[in-house]
C-alpha positions as CSV (number, residue, x, y, z in Angstrom):
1,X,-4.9,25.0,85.6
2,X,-7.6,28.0,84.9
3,X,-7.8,30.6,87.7
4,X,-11.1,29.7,89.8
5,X,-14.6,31.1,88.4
6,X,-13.3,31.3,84.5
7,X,-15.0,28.9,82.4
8,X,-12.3,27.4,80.1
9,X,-12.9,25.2,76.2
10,X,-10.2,23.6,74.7
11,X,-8.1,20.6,75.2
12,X,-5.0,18.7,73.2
13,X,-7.5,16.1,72.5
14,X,-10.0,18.0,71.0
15,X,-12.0,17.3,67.4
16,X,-10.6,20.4,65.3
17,X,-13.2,23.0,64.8
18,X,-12.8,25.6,62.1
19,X,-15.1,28.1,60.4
20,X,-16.3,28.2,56.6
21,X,-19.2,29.9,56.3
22,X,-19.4,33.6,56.8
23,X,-22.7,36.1,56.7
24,X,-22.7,39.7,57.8
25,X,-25.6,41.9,57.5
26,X,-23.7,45.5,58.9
27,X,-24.0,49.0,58.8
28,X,-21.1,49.0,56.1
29,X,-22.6,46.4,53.9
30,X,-24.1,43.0,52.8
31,X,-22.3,39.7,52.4
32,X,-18.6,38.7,53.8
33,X,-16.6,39.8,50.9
34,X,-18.7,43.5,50.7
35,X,-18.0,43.7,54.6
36,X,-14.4,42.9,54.1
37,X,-13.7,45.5,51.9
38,X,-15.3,48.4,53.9
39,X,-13.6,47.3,56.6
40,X,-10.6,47.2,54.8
41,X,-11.1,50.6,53.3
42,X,-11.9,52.4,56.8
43,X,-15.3,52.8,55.1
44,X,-17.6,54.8,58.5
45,X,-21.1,53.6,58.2
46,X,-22.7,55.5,61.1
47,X,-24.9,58.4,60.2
48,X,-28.3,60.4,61.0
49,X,-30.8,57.6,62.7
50,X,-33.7,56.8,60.5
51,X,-35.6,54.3,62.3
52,X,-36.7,56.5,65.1
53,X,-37.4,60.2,65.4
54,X,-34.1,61.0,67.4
55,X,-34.6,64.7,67.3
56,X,-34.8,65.2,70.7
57,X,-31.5,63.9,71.6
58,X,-28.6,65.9,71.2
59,X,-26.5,62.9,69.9
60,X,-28.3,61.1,66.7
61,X,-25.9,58.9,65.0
62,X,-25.9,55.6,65.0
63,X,-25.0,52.4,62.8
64,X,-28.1,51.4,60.8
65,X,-28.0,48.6,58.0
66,X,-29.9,51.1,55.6
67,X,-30.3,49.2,52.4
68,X,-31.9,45.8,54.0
69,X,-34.7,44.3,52.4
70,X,-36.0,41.0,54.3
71,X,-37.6,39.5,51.7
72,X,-34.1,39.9,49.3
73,X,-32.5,37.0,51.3
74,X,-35.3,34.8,53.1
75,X,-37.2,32.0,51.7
76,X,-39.2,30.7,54.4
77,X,-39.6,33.7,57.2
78,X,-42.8,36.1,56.8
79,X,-40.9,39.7,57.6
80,X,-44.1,40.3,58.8
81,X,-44.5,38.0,61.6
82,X,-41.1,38.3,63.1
83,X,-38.6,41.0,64.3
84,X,-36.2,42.7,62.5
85,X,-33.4,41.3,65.3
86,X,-34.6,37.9,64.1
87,X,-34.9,38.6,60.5
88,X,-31.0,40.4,60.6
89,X,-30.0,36.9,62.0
90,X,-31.7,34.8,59.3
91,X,-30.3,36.6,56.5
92,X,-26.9,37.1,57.7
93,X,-27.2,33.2,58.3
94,X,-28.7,32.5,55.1
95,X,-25.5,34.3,54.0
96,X,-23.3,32.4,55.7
97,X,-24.6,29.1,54.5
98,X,-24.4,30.0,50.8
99,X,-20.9,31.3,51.9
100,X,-20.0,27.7,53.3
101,X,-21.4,26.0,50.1
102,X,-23.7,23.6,52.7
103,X,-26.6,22.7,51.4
104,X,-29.9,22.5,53.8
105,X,-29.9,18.3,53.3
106,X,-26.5,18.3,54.8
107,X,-27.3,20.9,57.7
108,X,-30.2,17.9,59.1
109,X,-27.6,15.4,58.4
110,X,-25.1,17.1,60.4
111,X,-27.2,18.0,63.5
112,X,-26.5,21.7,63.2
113,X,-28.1,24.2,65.1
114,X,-27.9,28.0,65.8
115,X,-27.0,29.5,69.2
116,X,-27.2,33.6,68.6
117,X,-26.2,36.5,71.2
118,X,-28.0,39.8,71.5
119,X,-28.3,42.3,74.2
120,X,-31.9,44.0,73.7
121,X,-33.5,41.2,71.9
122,X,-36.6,42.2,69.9
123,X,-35.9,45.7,70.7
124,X,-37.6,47.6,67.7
125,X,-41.0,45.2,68.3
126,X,-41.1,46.6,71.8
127,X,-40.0,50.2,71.1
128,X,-43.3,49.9,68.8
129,X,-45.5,48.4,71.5
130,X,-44.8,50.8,73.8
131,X,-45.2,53.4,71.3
132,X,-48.8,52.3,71.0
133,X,-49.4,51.9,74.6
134,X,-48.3,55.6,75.3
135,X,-50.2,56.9,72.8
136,X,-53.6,55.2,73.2
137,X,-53.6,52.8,76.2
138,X,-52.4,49.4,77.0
139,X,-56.0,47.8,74.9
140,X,-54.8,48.9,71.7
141,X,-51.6,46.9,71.4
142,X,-51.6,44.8,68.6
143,X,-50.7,41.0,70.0
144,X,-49.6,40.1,66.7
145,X,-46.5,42.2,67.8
146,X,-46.7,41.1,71.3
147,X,-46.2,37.4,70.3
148,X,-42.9,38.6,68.9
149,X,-41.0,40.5,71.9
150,X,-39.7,37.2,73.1
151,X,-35.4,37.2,72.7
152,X,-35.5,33.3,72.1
153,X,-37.1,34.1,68.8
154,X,-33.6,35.7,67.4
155,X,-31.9,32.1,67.1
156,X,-35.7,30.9,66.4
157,X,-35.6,32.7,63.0
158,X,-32.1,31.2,62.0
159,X,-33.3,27.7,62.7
160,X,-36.4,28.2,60.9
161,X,-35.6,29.9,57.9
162,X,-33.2,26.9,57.3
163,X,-34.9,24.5,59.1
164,X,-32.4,23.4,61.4
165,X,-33.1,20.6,64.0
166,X,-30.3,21.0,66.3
167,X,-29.6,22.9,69.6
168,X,-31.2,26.1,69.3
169,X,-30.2,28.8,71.9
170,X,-30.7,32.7,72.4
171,X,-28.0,34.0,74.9
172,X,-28.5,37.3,76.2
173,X,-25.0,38.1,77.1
174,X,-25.3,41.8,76.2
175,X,-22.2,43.1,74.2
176,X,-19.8,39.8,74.4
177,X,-22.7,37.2,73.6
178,X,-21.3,36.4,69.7
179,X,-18.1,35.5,71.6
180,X,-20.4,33.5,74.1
181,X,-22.2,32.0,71.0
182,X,-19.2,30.9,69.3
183,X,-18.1,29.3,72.2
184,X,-21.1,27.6,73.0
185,X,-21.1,25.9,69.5
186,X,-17.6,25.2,69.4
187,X,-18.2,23.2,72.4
188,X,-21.2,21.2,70.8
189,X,-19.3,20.7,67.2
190,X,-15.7,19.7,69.9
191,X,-17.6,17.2,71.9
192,X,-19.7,15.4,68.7
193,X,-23.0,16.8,69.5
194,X,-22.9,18.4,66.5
195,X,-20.6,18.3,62.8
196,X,-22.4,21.9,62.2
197,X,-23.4,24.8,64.0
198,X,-24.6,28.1,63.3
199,X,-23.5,30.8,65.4
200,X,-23.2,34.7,66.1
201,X,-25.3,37.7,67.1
202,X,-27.9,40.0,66.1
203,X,-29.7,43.6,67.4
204,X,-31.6,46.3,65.7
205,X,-31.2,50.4,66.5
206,X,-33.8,51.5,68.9
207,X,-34.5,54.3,71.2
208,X,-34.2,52.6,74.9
209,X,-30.5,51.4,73.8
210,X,-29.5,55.1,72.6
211,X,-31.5,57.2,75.0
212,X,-29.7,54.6,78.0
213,X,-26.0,55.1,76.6
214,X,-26.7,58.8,76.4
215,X,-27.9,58.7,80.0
216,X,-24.8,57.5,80.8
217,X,-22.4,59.7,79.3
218,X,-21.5,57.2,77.1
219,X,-22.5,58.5,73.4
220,X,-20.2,60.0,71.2
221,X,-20.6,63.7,70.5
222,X,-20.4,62.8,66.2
223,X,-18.3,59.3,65.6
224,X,-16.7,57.0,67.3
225,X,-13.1,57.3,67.5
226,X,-11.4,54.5,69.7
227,X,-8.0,54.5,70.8
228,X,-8.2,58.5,70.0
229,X,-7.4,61.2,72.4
230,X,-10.3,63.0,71.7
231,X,-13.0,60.0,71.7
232,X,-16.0,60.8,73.4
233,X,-17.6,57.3,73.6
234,X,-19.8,55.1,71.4
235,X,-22.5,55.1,68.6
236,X,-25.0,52.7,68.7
237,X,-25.6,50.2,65.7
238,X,-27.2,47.3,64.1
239,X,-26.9,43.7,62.6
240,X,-26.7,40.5,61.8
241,X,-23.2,38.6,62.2
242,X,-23.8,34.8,61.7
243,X,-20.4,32.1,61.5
244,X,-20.3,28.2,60.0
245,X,-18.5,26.0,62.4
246,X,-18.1,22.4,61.6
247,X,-15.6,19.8,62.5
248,X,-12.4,19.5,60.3
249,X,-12.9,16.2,58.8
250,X,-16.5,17.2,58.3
251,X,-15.1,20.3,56.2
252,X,-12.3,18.5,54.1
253,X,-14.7,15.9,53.7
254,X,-17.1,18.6,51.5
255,X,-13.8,20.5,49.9
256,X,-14.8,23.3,51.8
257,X,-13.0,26.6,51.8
258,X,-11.8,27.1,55.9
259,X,-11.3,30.6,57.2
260,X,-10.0,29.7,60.1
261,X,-9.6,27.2,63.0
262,X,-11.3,27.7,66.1
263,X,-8.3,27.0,69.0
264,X,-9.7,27.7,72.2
265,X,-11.8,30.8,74.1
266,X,-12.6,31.6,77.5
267,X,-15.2,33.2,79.7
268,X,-14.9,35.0,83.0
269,X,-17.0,37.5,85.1
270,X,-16.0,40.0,87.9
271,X,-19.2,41.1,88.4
272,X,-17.0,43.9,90.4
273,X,-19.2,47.0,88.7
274,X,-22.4,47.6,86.6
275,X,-20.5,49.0,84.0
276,X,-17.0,49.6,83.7
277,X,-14.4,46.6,83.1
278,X,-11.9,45.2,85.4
279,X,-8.3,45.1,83.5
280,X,-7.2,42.4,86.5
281,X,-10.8,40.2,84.9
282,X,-10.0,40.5,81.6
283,X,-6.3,39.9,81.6
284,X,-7.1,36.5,83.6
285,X,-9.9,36.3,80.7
286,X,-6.7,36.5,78.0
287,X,-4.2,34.1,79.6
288,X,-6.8,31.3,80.0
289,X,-8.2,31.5,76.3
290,X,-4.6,31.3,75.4
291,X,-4.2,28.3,77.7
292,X,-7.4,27.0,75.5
293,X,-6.1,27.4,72.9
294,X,-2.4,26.3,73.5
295,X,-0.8,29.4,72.3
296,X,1.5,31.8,73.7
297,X,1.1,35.4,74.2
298,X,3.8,36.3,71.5
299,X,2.1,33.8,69.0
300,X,-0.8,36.5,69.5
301,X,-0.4,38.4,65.8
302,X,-3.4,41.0,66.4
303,X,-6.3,41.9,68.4
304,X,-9.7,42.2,67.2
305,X,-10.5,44.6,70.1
306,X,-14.0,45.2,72.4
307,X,-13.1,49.1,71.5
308,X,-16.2,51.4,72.4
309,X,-14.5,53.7,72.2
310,X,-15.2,54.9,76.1
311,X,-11.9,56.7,77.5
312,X,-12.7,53.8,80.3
313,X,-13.1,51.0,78.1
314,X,-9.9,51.6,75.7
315,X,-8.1,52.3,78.7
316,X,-8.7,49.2,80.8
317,X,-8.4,46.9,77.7
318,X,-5.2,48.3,77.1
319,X,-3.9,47.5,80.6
320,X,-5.4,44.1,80.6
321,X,-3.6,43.5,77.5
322,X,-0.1,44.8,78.9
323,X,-0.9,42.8,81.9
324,X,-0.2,40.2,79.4
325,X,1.3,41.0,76.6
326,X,4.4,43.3,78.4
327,X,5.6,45.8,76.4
328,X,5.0,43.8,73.3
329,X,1.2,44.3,72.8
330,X,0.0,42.7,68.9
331,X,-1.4,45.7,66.7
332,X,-5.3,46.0,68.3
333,X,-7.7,47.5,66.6
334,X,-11.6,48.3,66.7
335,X,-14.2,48.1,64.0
336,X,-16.9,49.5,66.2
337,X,-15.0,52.9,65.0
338,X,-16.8,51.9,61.4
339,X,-19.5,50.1,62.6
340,X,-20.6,51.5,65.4
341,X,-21.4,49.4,68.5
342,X,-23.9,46.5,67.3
343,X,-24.1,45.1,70.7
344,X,-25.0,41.7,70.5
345,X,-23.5,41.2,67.2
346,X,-20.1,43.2,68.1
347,X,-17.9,40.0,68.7
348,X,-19.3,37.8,65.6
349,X,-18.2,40.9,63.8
350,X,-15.3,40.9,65.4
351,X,-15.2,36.9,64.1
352,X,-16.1,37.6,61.0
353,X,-13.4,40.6,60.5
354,X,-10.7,38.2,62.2
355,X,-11.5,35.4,59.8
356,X,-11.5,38.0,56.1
357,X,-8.0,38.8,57.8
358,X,-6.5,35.7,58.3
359,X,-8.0,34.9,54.7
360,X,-6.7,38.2,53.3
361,X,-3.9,39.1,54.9
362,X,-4.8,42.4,56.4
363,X,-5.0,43.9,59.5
364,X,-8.5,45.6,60.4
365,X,-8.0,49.4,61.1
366,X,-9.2,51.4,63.5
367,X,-10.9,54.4,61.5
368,X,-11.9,58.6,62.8
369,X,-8.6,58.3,64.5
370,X,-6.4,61.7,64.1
371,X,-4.3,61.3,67.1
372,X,-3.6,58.0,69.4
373,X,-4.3,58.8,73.2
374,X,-0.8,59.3,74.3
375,X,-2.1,58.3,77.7
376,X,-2.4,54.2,76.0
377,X,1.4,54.6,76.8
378,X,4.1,53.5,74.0
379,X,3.5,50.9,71.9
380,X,0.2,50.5,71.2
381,X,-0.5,50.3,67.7
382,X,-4.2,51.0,66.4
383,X,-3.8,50.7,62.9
384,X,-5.6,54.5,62.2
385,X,-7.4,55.1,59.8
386,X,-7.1,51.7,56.3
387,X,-6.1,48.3,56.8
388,X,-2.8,47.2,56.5
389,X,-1.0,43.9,54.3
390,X,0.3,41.7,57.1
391,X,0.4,38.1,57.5
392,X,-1.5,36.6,60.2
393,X,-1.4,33.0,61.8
394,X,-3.0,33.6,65.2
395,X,-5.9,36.3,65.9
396,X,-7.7,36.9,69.6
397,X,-11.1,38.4,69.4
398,X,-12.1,40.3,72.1
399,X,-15.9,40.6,73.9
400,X,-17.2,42.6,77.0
401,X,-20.4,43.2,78.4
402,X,-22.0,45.1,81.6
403,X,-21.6,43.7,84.6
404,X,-18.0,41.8,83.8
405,X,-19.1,39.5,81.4
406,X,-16.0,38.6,79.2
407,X,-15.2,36.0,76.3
408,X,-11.8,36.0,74.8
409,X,-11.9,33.5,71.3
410,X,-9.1,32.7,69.6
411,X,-9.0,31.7,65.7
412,X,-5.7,30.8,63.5
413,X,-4.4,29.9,60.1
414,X,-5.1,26.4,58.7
415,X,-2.4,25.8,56.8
């Protein structure tokens, strides 16, 4: 049985779920197989911010998708009429449908839907609104932009740029709502409400995000270096990160390619502190997505980790996972250290990085890293600085937010 108050998916007599679509639209590139690579190759995509004058703040790096063009990968959206959090998420799905080789006539035959995560929602419109109300009064906001603040519209833009007709869900689970996503929709395609679903997580660069992790001492003093003894925190960043779940038979059925098989995933919250983690939540988080997922902790053959970056974060994540793991913690890694921290799209890039591995045979790296924080303790293996050949069967990808929101997923090897 589960430990009280975690919320638990999976079961022996489950439909089989797996993933076959992949889009990423990331500070490191456009399209699964670009993505892939950069992560592969260590490639850093944080730099100066553009999209903001961020010369007041000491710290101005963040991870901005620089070379996005709307109108390049949507057919139906008007860039002008929606946000760029919503039009991240419609081209990275867009991506991830062509990826899947679906077309749209089978997406309404199947039911799918799209159920996105995102922590500031339509963050750049509102950084604009308020931008016009400082500067000449609350009259002169345009409405046209007002009519697009609303979060829902992030998963709104997915399901209308392919017009989907299935469930169609927003959740604002801050920086472990992909995971939360991907869970929701496994549970729709599990249980038959669905053979397809579209899921992941989107949020633009904006000033309230950066100026409120450099308030709290969180913000890297250059890049982000997890698992480092000198990290200094995170960088903020962008995207879209958008995954194809369908039912098995469903996926044979097409001769589909399949990335990966969803086995289980789990969410729990302490809500023991505003902001910093709870190793005893998050180990309890681990052990009941492995219970999902009917695995054991040494069948575990890496971790996509949550990795700010934070001394606190890496820290606690480290202990949850001993908590677990013993002395025998899988090689855990963090692409936020390339990507910077895309917030609501952190875990579904975590997905999608888990998913090019078990398709590749690699192991993400951790990247900026010179020296491992001794203080980890012994055996912790980051993977610093490239990726690294390995074979994979079983991967756990990690996501935590503020206030002790945590979803643990678990993919694996269809063989």
């Amino acid at each position: 049985m589960a430990e009280p108050g975690l919320s638990v998916a999976g079961a022996p007599e489950r439909r089989r779920v797996v993933i076959t679509g992949l889009g990423a639209v990331s500070p490191v590139g456009i399209g699964a197989d670009v993505f892939a690579a950069a992560v592969r190759a260590g490639t850093v995509g944080t730099k100066p911010i553009t999209s903001f004058d961020a010369s007041a703040f000491p710290r101005r790096n963040a991870g901005e998708v620089l070379d996005f063009e709307p109108a390049d990968h949507l057919k139906r959206l008007d860039p002008g009429s929606w946000g760029r959090s919503g039009l991240l998420a419609a081209a990275a799905a867009r991506l991830a449908v062509a990826d899947a080789g679906i077309d749209e006539g089978q997406l309404e035959l199947a039911r799918a839907g799209a159920i996105m995560g995102t922590t500031s929602g339509e963050s750049a419109v509102i950084q604009e609104l308020a931008e016009q109300w400082v500067a000449d009064g609350l009259h002169t906001i345009d409405g046209r932009l007002a009519g697009q603040t609303p979060a829902s519209r992030i998963a709104n833009a997915v399901s209308t740029e392919l017009r989907l007709s299935g469930e169609t869900q927003t959740i604002p689970t801050a920086c472990s709502a992909s995971n939360y996503a991907l869970g929701y929709a496994y549970d729709l395609v599990r249980s038959g409400e669905a053979e397809v679903m579209l899921a992941g997580g989107a949020d633009a660069v904006n000033r309230l995000t950066h100026a409120g992790f450099y308030a709290l001492g969180a913000m890297a003093e250059d890049v982000p270096r997890p698992f480092a003894a000198d990290r200094t925190g995170i960088v903020t960043g962008e995207g879209g990160a958008v995954l194809v779940l369908e039912t098995y038979e469903h996926a044979v059925g097409r001769g589909a390619r399949i990335y990966a098989e969803v086995l289980g995933y789990a969410a729990n919250c302490d809500a023991s502190h505003m902001v910093h983690p709870d190793n005893t939540s998050i180990a309890a988080c681990i052990r009941a997505a492995h219970e999902a997922a009917g695995v054991r902790p040494e069948q575990i053959d890496y971790i996509c980790a949550h990795g700010t970056g934070t001394p606190t974060n890496d820290a606690t994540e480290v202990a949850a996972a001993r908590e677990v793991f013993g002395e025998r913690i899988p090689p855990i890694s963090s692409i936020k250290s390339m990507l910077g921290h895309t917030m609501g799209a952190a875990s579904g890039f975590g997905a999608i990085a888990c998913c090019k591995a078990l398709e590749q045979d690699f192991l993400p790296p951790t990247a900026n890293i010179t020296e491992p924080d001794p203080e980890l303790g012994e055996g912790v293996d980051p993977v610093a600085g490239v990726g690294r050949a390995a074979r994979l069967d079983i991967v756990q990808n990690h996501g935590f937010a503020f206030g002790g929101n945590n979803v643990i997923t678990i993919l694996g090897r269809v063989s």
